[in-house]
C-alpha positions in Angstrom: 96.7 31.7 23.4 97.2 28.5 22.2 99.4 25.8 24.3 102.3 25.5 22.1 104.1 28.7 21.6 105.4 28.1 18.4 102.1 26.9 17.0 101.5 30.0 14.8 104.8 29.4 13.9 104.2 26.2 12.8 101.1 26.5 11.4 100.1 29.4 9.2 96.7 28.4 9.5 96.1 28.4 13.1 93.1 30.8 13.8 91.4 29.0 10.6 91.6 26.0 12.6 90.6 26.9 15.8 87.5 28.8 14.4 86.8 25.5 12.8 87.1 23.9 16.0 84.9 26.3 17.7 82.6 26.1 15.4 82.2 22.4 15.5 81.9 22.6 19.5 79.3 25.3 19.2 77.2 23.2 16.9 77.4 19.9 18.5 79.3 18.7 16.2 77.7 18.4 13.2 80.0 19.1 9.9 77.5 20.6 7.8 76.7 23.6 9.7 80.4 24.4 9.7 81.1 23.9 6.0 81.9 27.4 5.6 84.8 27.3 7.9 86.3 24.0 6.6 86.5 25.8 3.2 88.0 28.7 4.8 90.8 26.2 6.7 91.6 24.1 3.7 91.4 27.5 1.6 94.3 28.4 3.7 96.3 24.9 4.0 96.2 25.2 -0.3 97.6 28.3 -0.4 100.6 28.0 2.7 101.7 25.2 1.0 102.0 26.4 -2.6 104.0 28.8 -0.9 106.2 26.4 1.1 106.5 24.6 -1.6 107.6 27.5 -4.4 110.2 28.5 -1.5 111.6 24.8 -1.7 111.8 24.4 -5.1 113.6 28.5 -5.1 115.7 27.4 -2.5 114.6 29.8 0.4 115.0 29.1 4.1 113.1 28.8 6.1 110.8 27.4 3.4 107.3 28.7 6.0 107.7 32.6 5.9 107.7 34.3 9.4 105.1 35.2 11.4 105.6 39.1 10.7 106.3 38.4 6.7 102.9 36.6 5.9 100.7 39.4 5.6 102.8 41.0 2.9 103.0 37.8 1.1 99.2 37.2 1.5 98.5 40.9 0.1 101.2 40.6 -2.8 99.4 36.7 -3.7 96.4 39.4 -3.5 97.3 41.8 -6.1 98.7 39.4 -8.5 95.8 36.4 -8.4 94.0 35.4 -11.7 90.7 36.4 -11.4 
């Protein structure tokens, strides 16, 4: 549980990060054995704030979707991606 309760909130990114984290403490720190997970993270930062930012520009508050709305808007980016 992380310390902050509205850091999922806040961040829809949060389990990439702390997987990142972990995986940084398990290896001693060394970046390149984690690579995988940093892609994963900053995978996720690229998309969140596309869509904070399309919310902006639309006008929709709160411009960070919920916590219970992200998985349909992940799965809806999903079906609709270029390939």
């Amino acid at each position: 549980m992380p310390k902050n309760a509205d850091a999922e909130k806040n961040n829809p990114c949060l389990k990439e990060q702390e997987l990142s984290y972990k995986c940084l403490s398990k290896n001693n720190f060394d970046h390149g054995k984690c690579e995988l997970y940093y892609a994963n993270y900053n995978n996720c930062k690229e998309f969140w704030n596309k869509v904070r930012a399309d919310r902006r520009a639309q006008g929709i508050v709160p411009h960070l979707p919920d916590v219970a709305d992200r998985e349909t808007i992940k799965a809806e980016y999903m079906k609709t991606k270029p390939a």
